[in-house]
Backbone as a chain_set.jsonl record, in Angstrom:
{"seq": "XXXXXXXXXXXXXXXXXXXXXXXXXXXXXXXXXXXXXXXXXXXXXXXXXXXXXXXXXXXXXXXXXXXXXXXXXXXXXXXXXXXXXXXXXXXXXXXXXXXXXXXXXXXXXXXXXXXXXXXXXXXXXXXXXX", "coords": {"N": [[26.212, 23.898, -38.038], [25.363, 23.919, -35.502], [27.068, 25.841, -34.648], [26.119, 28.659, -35.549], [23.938, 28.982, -33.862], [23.252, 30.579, -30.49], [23.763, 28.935, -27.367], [21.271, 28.52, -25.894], [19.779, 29.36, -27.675], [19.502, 27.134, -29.347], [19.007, 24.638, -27.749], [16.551, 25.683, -27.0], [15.441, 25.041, -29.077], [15.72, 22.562, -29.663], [14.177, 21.288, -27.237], [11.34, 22.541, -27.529], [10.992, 21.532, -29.902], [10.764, 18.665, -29.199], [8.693, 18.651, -27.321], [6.807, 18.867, -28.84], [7.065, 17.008, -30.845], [7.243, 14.958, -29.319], [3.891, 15.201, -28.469], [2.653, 14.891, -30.891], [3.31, 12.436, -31.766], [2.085, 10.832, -29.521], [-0.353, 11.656, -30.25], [-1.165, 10.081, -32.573], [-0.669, 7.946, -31.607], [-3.411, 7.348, -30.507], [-4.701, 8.304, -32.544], [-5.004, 5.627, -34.378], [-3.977, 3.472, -32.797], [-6.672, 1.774, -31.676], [-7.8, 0.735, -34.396], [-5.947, -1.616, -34.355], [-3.579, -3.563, -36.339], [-3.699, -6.819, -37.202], [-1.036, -7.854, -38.106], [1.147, -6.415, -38.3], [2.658, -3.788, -36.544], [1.456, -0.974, -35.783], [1.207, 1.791, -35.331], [3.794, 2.652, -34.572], [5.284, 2.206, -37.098], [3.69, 3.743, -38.617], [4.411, 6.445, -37.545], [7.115, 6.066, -37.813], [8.347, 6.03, -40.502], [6.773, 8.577, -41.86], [8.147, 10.007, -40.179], [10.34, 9.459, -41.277], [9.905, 10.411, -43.918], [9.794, 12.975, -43.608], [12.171, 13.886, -42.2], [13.831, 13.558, -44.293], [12.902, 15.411, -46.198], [12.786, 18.0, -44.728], [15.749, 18.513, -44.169], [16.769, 18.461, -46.114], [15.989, 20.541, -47.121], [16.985, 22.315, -45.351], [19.626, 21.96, -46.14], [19.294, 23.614, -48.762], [18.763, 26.101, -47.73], [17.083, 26.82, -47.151], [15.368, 26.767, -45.452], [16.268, 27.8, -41.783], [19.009, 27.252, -39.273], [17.34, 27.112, -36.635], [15.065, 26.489, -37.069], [15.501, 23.774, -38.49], [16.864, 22.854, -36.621], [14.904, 22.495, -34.225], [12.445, 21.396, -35.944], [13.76, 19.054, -37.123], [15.563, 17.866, -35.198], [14.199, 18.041, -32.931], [11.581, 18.133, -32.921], [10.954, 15.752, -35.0], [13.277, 13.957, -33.889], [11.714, 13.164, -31.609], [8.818, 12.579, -32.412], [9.837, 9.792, -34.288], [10.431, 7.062, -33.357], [12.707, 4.706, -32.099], [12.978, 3.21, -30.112], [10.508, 2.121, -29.49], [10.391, 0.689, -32.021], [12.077, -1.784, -31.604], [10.965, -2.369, -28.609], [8.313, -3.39, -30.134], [9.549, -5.224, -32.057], [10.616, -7.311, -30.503], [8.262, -8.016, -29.174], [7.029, -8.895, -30.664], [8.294, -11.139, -31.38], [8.454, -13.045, -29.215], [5.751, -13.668, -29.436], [5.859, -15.264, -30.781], [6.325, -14.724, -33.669], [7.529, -14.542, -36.157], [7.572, -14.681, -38.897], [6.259, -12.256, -39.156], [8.184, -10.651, -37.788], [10.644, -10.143, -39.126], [9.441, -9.202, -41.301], [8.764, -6.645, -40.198], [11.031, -5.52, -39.984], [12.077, -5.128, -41.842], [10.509, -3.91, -43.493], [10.582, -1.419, -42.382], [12.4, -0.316, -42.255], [13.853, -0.804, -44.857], [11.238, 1.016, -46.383], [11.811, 3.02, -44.394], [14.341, 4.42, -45.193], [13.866, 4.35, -48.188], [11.666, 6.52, -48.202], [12.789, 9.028, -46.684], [14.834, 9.231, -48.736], [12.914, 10.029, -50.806], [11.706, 12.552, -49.806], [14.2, 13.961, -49.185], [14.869, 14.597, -52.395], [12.315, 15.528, -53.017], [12.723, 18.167, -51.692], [14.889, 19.16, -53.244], [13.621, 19.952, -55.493], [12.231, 21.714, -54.75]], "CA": [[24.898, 24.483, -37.875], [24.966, 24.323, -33.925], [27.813, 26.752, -33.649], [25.959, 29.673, -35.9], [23.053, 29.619, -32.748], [23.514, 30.952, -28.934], [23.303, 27.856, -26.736], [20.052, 28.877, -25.018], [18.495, 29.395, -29.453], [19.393, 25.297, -29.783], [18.591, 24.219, -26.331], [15.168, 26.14, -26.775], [14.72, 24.788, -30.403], [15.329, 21.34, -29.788], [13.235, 21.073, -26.401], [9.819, 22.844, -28.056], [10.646, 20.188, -30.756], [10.367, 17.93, -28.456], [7.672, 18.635, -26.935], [5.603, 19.036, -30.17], [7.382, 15.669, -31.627], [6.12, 13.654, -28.43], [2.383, 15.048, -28.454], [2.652, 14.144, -31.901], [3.525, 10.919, -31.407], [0.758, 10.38, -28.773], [-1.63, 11.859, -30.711], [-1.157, 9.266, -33.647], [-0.767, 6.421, -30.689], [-4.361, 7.009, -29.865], [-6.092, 8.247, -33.531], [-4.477, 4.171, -34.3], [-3.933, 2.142, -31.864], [-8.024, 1.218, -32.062], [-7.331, 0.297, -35.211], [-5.078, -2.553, -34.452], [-3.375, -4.05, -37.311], [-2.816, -8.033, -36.31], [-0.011, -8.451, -38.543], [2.248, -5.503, -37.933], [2.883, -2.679, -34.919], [0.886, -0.35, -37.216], [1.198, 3.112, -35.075], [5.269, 2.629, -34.544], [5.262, 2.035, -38.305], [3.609, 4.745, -39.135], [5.209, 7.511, -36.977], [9.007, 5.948, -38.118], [7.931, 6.208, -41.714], [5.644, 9.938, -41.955], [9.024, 10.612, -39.623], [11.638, 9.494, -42.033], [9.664, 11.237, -44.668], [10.166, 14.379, -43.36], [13.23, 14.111, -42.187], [14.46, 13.962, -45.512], [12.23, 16.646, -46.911], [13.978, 19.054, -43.931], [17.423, 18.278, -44.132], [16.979, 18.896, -47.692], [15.295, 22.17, -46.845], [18.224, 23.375, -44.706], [21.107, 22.279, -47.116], [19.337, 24.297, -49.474], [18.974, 27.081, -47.194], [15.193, 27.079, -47.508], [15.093, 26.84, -43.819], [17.768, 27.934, -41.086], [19.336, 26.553, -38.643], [16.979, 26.98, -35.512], [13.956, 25.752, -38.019], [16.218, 22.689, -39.07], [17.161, 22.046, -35.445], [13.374, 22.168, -34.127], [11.579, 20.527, -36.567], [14.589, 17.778, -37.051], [16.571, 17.461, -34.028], [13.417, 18.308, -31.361], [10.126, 17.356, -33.499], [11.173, 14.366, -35.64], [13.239, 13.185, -33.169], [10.685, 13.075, -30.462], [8.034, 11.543, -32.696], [10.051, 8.718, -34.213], [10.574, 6.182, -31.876], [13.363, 3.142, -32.133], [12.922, 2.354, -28.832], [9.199, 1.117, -29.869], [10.183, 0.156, -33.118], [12.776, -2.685, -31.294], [10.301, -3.444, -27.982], [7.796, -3.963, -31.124], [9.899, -6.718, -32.578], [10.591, -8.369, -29.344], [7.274, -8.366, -28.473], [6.412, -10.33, -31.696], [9.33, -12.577, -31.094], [7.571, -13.706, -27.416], [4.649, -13.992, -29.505], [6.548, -16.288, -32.038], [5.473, -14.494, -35.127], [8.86, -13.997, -36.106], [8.125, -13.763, -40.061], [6.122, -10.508, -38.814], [8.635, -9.505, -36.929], [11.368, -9.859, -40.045], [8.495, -8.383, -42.272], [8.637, -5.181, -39.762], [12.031, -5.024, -39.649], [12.26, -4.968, -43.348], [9.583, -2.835, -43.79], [10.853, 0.039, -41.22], [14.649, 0.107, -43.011], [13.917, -0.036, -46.405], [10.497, 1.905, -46.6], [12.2, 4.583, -44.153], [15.426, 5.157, -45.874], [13.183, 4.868, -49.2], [10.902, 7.527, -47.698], [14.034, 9.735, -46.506], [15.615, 9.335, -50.008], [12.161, 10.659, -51.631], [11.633, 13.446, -49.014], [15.153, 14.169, -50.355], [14.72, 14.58, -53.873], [11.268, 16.555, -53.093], [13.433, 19.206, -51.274], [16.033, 19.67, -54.414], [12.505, 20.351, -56.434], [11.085, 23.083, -54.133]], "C": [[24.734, 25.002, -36.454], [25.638, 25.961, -33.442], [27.345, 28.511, -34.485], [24.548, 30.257, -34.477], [23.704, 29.375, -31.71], [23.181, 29.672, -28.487], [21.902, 27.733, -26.437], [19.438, 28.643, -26.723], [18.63, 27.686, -29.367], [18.876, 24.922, -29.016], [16.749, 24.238, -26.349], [14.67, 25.076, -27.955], [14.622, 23.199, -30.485], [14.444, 21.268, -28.454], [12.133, 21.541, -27.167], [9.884, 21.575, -28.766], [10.04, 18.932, -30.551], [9.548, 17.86, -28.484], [6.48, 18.214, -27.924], [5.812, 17.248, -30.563], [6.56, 14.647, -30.167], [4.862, 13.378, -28.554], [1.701, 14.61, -29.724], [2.332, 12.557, -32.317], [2.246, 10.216, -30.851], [-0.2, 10.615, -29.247], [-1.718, 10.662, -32.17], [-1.868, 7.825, -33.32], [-2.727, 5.996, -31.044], [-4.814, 7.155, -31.397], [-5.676, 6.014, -34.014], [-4.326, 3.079, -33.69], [-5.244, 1.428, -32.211], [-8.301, 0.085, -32.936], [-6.377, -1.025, -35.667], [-5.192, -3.407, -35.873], [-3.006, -5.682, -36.819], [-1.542, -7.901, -36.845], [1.051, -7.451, -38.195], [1.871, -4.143, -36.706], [2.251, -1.597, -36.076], [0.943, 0.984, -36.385], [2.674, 3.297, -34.897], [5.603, 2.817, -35.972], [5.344, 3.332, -38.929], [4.142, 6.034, -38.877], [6.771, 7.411, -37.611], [8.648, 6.804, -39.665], [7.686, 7.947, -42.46], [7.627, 10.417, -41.622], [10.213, 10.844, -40.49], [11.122, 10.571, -43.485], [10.397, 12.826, -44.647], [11.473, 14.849, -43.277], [14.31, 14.53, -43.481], [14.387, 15.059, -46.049], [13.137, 17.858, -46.177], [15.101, 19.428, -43.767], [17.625, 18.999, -45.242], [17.166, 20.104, -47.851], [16.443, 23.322, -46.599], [19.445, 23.246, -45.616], [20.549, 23.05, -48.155], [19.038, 25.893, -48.808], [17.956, 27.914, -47.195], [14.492, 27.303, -45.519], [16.391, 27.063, -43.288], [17.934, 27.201, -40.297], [18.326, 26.33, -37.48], [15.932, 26.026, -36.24], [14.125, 24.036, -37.833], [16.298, 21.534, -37.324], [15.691, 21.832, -34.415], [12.245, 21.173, -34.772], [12.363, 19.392, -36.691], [14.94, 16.801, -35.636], [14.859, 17.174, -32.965], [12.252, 17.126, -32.325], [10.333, 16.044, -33.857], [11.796, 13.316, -34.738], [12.39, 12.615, -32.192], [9.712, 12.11, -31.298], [8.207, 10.366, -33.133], [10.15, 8.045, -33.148], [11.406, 4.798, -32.553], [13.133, 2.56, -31.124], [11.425, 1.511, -29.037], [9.169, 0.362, -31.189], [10.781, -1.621, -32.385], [11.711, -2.982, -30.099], [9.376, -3.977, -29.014], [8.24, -5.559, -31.427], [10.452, -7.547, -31.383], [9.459, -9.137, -29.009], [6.763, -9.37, -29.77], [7.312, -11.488, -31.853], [8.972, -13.185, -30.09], [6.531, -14.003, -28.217], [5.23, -15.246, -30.542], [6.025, -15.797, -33.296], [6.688, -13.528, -35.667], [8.873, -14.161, -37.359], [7.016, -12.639, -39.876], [6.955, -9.899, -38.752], [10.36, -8.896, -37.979], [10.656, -8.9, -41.161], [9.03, -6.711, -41.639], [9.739, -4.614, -39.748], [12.671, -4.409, -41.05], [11.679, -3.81, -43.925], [10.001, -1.172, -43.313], [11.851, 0.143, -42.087], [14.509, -0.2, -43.947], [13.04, 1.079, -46.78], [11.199, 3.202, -46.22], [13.254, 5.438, -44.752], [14.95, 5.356, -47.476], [12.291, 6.624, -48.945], [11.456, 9.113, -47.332], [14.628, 10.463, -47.456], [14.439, 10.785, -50.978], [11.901, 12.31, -50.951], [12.981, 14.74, -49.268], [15.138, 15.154, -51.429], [14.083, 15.623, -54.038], [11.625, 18.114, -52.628], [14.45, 19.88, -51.987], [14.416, 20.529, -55.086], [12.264, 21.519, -56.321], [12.205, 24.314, -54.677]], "O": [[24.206, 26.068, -36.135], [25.27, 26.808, -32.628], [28.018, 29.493, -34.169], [24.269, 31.422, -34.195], [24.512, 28.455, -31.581], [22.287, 29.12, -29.129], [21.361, 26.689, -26.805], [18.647, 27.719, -26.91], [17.56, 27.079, -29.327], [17.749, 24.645, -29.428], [15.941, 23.389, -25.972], [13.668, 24.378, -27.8], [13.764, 22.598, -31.133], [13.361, 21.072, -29.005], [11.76, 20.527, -27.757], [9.137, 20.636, -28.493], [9.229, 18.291, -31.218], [9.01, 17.189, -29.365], [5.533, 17.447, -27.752], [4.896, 16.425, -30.554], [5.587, 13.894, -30.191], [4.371, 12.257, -28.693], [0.575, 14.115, -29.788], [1.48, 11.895, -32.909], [1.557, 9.36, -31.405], [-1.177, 9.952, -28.898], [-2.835, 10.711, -32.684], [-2.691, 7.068, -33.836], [-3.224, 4.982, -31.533], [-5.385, 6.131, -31.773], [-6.602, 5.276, -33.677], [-4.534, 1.923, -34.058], [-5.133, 0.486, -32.996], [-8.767, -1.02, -32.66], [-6.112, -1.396, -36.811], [-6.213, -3.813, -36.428], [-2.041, -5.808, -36.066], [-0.698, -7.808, -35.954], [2.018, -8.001, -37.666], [0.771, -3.835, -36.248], [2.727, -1.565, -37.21], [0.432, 1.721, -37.228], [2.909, 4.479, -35.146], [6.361, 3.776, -36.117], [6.273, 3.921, -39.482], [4.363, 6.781, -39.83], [7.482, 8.387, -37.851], [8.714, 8.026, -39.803], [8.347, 8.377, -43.405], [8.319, 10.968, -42.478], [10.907, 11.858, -40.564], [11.91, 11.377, -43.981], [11.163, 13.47, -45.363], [11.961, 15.793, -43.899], [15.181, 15.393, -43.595], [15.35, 15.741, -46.399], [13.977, 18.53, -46.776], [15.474, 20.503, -43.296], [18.415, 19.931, -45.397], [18.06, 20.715, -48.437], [16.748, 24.404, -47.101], [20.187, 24.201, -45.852], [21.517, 23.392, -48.836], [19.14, 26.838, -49.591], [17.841, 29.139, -47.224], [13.576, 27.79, -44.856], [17.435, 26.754, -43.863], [17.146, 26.255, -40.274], [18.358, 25.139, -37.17], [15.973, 24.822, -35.985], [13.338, 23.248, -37.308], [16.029, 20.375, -37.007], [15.631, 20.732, -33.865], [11.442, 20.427, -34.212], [11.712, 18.406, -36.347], [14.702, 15.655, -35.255], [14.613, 16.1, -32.415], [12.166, 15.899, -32.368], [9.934, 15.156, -33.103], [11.34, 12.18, -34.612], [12.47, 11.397, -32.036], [9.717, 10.918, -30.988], [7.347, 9.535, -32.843], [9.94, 8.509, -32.027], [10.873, 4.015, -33.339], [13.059, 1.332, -31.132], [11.337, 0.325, -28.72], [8.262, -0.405, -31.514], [10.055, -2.594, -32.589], [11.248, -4.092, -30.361], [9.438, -5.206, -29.013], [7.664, -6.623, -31.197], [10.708, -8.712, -31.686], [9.403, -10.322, -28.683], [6.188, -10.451, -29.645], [7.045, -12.571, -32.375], [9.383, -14.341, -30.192], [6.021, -14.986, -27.68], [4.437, -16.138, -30.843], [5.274, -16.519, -33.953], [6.804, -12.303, -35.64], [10.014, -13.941, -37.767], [7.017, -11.971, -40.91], [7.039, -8.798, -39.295], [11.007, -7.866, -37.792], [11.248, -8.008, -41.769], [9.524, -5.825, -42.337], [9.808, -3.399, -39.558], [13.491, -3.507, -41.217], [12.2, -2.958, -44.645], [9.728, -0.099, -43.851], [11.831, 1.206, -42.708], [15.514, 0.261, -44.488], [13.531, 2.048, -47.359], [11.339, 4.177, -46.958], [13.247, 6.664, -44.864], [15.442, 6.289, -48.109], [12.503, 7.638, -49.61], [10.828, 10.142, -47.578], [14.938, 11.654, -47.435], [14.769, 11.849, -51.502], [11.932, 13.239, -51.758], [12.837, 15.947, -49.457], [15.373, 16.355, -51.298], [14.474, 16.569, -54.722], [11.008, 19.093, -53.048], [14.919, 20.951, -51.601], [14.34, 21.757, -55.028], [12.089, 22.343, -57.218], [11.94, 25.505, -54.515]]}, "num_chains": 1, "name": "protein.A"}
């Protein structure tokens, strides 16, 4: 995929992605955070999740050739990456391991890696459809 765009087309397409996938991100942080869930990290959750959704749905998109490559590498590579987050999914479960609420923190871990690769799978599927 990389080697059908100019360095500078990928470069560009995953940085905007970026960008977009972070403010994304932050913009979720805050409509949620408020909201605090006690039992689970409930804005990490939801960003992995929405994230893996998509991901699937896009991937899908581009092996069917519904989207191209810069698309694929923007909205995947830049956006999705940027708004998931492992690095908060894992301080997450630390931080509920310091708190000792460590069947949360198996709940979340469970929850993130089956829901997301469920979520992935369906996102998937929905992209053969279109």
């Amino acid at each position: 995929m990389i080697d059908q765009l100019s360095t500078i087309s990928w470069v560009t397409a995953v940085a905007a992605g970026g960008a977009l996938g972070g403010l994304l991100r932050h913009g979720v942080y805050l409509a949620i955070e408020h909201r605090r869930v006690p039992a689970l990290p409930i804005s990490s959750l939801t960003v992995n999740l929405v994230g893996s959704l998509l991901i699937g749905l896009l991937v899908g998109l581009g092996r069917r050739e519904l989207l191209d490559a810069f698309w694929v590498l923007l909205l995947v590579g830049g956006t999705c990456g940027a708004f998931t987050t492992f690095s908060s999914f894992t301080a997450d479960w630390l931080r509920l391991q310091r708190q000792g609420r460590r069947s949360a923190g198996v709940a979340y871990v469970i929850l993130t890696l089956v829901a997301g690769i469920g979520l992935a799978f369906l996102g998937s599927c929905a992209a053969r459809i279109l």
